[in-house]
VEXTI-724661 format. One record per residue: residue in three letters; x, y, z of N, C-alpha, C, CB in turn. Coordinates in steps of 0.001 Angstrom, whole numbers, plus 500000, padded with zeros to 6 digits. Glycine has a CB too. Example, Ala and Ser with C-alpha at 12.3 -4.5 7.8 and 13.67 -1.06 7.14 Angstrom:
BEGIN
ALA513190494310507800512300495500507800513200496700507800511308495527509046
SER512850497750507080513670498940507140512900500030507870514084499402505725
This chain:
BEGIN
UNK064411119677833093063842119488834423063161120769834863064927119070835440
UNK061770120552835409061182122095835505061322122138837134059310122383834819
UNK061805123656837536061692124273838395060220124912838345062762125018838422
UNK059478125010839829058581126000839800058707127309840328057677125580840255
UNK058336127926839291059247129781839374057588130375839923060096130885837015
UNK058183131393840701057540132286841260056846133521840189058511132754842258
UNK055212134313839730055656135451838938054452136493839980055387135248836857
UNK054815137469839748053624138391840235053198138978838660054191139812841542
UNK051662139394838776051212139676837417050705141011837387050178138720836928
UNK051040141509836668050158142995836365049294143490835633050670143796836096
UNK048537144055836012047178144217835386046395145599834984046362143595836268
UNK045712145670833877044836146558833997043430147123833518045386147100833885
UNK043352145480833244041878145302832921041209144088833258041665145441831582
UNK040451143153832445039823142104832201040494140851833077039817141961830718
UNK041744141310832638042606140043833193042383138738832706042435139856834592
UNK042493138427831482041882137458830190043622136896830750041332138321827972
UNK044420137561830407045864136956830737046049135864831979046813138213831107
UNK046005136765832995045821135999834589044906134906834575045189137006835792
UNK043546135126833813042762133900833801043452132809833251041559134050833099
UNK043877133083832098044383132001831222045793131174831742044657132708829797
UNK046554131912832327047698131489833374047025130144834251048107132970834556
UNK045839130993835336045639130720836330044940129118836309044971131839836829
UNK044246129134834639043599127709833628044560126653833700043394128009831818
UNK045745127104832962046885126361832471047168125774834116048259127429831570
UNK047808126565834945048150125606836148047298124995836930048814126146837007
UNK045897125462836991045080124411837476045031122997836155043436125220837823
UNK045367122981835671045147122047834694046437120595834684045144123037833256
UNK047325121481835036048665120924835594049635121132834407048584119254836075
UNK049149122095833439050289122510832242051309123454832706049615123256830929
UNK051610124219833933051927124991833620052722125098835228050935125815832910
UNK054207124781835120054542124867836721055076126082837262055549123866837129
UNK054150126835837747053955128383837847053314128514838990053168129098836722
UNK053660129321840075052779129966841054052810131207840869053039129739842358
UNK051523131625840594050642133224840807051188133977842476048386132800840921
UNK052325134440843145052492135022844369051535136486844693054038135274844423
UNK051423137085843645050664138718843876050034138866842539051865140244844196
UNK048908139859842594048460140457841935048352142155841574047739139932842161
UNK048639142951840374049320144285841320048039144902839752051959144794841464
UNK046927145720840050046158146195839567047023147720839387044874145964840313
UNK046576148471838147046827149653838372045357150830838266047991149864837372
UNK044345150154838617043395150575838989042002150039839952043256150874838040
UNK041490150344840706040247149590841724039938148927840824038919150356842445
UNK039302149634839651038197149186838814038719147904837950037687150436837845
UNK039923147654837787040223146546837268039695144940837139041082146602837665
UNK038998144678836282038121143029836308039133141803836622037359142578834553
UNK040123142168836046040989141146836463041401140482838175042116141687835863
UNK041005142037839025041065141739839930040259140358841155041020142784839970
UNK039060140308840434037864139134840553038919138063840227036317139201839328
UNK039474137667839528040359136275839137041390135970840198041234136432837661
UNK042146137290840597042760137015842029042105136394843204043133138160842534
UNK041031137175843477040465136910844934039940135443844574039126138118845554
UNK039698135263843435038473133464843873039935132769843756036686132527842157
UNK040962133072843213042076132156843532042752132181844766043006132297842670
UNK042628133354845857042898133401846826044393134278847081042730132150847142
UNK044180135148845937046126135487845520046317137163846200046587135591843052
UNK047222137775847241046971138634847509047190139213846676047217138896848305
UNK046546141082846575046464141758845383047038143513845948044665141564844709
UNK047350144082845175047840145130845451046913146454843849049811144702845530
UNK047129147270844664046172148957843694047422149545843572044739150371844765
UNK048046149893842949048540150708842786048789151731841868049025150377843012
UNK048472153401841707047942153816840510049343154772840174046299154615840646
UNK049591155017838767050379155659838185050661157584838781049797155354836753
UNK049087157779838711048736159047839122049186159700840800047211158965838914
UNK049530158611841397049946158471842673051327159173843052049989157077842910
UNK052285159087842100053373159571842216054064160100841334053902158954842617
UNK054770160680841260054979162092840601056279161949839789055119163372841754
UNK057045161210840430058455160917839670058388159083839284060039161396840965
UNK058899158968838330059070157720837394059626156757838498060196157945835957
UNK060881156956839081061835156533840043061017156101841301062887157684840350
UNK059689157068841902059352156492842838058146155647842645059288157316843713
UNK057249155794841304056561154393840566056972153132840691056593154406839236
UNK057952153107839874059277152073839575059548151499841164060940153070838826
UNK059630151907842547059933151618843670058153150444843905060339153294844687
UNK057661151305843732056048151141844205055917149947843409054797152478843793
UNK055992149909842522055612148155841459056446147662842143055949147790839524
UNK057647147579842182058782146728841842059121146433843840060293147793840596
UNK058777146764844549059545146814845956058313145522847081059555149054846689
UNK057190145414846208056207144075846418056569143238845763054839144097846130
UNK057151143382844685057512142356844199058599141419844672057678142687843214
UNK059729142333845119060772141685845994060534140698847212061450142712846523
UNK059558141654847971058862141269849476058602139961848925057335142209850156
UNK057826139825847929056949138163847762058457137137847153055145138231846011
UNK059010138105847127060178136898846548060063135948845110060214135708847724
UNK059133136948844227058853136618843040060127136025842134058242137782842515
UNK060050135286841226061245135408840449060685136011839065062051133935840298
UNK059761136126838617059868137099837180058059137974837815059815135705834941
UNK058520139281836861056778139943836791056485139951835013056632142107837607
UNK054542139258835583054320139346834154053507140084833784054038138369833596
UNK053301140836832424052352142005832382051431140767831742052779143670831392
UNK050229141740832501049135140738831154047978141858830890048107138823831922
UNK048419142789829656046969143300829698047703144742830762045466141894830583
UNK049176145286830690049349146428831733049640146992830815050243146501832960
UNK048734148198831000049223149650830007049782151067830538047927150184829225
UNK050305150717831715051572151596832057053100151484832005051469151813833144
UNK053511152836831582055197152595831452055357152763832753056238153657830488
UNK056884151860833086057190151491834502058906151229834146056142149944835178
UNK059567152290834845061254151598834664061494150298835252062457152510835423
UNK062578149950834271062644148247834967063853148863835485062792146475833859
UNK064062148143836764065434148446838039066223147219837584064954148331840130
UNK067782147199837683068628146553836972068612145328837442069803147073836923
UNK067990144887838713067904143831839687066507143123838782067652144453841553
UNK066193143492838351064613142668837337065110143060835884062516143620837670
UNK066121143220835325066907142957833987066150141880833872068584142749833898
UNK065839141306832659065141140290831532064441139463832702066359139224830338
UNK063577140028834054063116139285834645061798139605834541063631139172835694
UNK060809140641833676059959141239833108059175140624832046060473142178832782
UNK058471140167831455057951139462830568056519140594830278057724137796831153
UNK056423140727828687055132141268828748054383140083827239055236143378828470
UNK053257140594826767053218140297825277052173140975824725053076138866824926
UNK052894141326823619051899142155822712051304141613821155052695143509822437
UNK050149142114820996048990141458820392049659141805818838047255142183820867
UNK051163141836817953051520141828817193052323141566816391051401142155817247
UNK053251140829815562054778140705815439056015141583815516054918140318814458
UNK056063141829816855056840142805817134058418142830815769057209142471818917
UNK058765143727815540058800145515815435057753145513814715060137146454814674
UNK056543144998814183055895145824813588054525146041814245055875145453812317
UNK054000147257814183052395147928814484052477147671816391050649146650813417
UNK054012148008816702054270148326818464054651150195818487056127147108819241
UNK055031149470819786055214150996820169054089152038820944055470151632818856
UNK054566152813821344053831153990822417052443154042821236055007156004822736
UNK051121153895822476050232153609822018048980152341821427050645154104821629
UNK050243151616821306049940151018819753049491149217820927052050151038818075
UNK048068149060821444047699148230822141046017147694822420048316148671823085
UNK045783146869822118044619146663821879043977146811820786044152147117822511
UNK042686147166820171042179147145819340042679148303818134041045147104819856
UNK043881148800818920044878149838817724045438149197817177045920150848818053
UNK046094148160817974046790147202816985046229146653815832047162146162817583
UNK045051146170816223044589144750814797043788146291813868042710142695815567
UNK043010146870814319042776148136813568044140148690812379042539149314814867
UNK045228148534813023046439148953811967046958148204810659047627148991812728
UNK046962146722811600047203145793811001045995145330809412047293144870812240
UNK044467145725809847044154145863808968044185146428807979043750145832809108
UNK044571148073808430043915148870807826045342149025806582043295150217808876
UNK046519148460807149048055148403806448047669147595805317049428147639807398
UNK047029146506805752046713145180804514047753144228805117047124145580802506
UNK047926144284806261049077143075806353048141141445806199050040143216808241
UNK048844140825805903048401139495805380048576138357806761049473139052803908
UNK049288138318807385049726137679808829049853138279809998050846137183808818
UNK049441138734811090049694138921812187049965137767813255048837139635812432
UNK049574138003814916050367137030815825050315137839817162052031136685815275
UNK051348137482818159051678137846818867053084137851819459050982137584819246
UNK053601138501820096055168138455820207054923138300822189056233140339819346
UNK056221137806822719055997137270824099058011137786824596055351135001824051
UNK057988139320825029059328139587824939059572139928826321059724140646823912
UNK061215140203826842061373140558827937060956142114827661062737140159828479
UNK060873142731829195060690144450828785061593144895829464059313145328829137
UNK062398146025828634063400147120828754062383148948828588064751146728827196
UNK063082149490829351062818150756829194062353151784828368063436151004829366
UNK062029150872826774061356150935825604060271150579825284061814150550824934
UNK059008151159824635058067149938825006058091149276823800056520150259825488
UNK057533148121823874057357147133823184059049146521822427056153147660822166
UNK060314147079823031061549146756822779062057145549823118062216147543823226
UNK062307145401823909062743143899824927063025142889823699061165143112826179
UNK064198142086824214064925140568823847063165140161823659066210139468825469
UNK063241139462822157061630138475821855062487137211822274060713138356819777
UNK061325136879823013061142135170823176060495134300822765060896134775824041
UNK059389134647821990058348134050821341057303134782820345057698133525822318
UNK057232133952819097056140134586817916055940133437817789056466135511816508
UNK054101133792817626053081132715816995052351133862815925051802131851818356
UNK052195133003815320051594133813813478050171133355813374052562133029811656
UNK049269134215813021047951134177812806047520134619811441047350134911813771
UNK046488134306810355046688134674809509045164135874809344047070133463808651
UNK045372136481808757044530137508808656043807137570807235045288138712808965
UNK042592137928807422041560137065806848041230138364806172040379136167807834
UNK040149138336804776039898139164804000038656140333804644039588138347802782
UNK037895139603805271036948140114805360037262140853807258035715138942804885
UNK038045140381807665038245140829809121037973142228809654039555140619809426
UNK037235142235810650037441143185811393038098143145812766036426143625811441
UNK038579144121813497039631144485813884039142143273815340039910146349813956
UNK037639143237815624037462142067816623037780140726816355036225141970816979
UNK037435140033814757037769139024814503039324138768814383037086138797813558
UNK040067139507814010041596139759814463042299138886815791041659141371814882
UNK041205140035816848041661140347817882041188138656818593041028141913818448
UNK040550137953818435039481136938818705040726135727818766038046136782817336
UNK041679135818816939042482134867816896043817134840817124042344134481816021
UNK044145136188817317045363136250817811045509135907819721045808137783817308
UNK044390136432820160044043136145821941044209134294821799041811136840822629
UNK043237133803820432044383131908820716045358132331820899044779130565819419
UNK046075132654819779047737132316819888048249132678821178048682133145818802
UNK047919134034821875048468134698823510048527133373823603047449135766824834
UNK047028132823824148046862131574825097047638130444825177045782131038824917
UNK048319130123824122049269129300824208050094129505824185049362128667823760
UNK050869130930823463052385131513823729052905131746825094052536132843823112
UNK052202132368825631052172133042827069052848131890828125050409133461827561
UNK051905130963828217052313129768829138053638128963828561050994128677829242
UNK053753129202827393054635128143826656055917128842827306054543128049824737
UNK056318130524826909057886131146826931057337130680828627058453133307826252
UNK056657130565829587057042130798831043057502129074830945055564131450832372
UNK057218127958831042057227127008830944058559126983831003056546126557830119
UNK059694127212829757060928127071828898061215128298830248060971127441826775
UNK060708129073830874061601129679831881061784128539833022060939131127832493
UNK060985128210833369060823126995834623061105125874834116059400126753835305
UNK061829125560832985062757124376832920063760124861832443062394123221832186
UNK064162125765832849065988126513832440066140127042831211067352125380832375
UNK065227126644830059065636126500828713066148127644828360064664126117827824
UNK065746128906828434065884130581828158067290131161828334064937131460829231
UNK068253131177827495069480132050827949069502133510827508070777131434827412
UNK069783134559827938069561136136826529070866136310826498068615138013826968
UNK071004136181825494072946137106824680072533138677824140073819135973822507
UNK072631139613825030072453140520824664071291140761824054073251140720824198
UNK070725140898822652069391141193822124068820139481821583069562142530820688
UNK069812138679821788069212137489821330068779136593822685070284136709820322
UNK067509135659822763067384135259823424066920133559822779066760136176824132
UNK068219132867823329068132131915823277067489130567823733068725132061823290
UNK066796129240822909066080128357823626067036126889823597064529128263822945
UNK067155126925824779068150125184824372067268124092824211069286124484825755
């Protein structure tokens, strides 16, 4: 039975993520309300996808504050106000402590099969660039909670893409952004019908 869960989204670019969210529930796939939008820069494109949806939006920049602890306040203390129930990164490339009150309530996803070709740095066109340049034969995307590590967090979801001989790091990047598109909405979905339990590092689907 699906509940409709609340997420605020974070951003810091294009906002290809937020669009694709924002697709799925106009479409009626996806029982999700968008409450905030939280840019970590003006210049952010993603921000255009908020306003024609009508979603309030928030700036807030890293450079702003000086200690981790009062960042961590600044993301996380709008989020409360809106009464969100999870935040999702889409496309955020700042570290941000998660406060124990948003434990596995964090969702990000990264453009790789996590543990491999993650980690500090390792985002965007570094990724499929690695992945080539390793010879890996399959890549994907991974769809995990986030802990205080990056790219660490309980996984909730891998979709596998296969990687092609002749690829470059855009054509990569081209087919793994399918897989996001349907992973992404899918782990929130299985949140808004209960399905998701986490046992410690395992996260379970009933």
């Amino acid at each position: 039975m699906s509940n409709r869960i609340s997420i605020a989204v974070w951003i810091s670019g294009g906002g290809t993520t937020l669009r694709n969210l924002l697709e799925k529930i106009d479409a009626g796939l996806l029982q999700i309300d968008v409450k905030l939008v939280i840019a970590s820069k003006s210049t952010a494109g993603g921000l255009e996808h908020a306003r024609q949806a009508n979603i309030p939006e928030l700036i807030i920049r890293r450079t702003d504050y000086e200690l981790a602890e009062d960042y961590c306040r600044a993301m996380f203390d709008p989020c409360r106000e809106a009464g969100v129930d999870y935040v999702v990164m889409g496309g955020f490339l700042k570290h941000v402590l998660i406060p124990p009150d948003f434990e596995n309530r964090v969702l990000n996803i990264h453009p790789s099969l996590i543990p491999a070709f993650c980690g500090h740095g390792m985002y965007g066109h570094f990724v499929h660039e690695a992945v080539i340049n390793y010879g890996a034969k399959i890549s994907g995307c991974t769809v995990h909670f986030v802990d205080n590590e990056f790219d660490h967090g309980p996984i909730i979801l891998q979709r596998t893409v296969a990687v092609k001989a002749k690829d470059s790091p855009s054509d990569l990047a081209l087919r793994v952004f399918e897989a996001e598109c349907e992973a992404y909405p899918t782990a929130l979905q299985w949140l808004a019908n209960g399905r998701i339990h986490v046992d410690d590092r395992k996260v379970v689907i009933s």
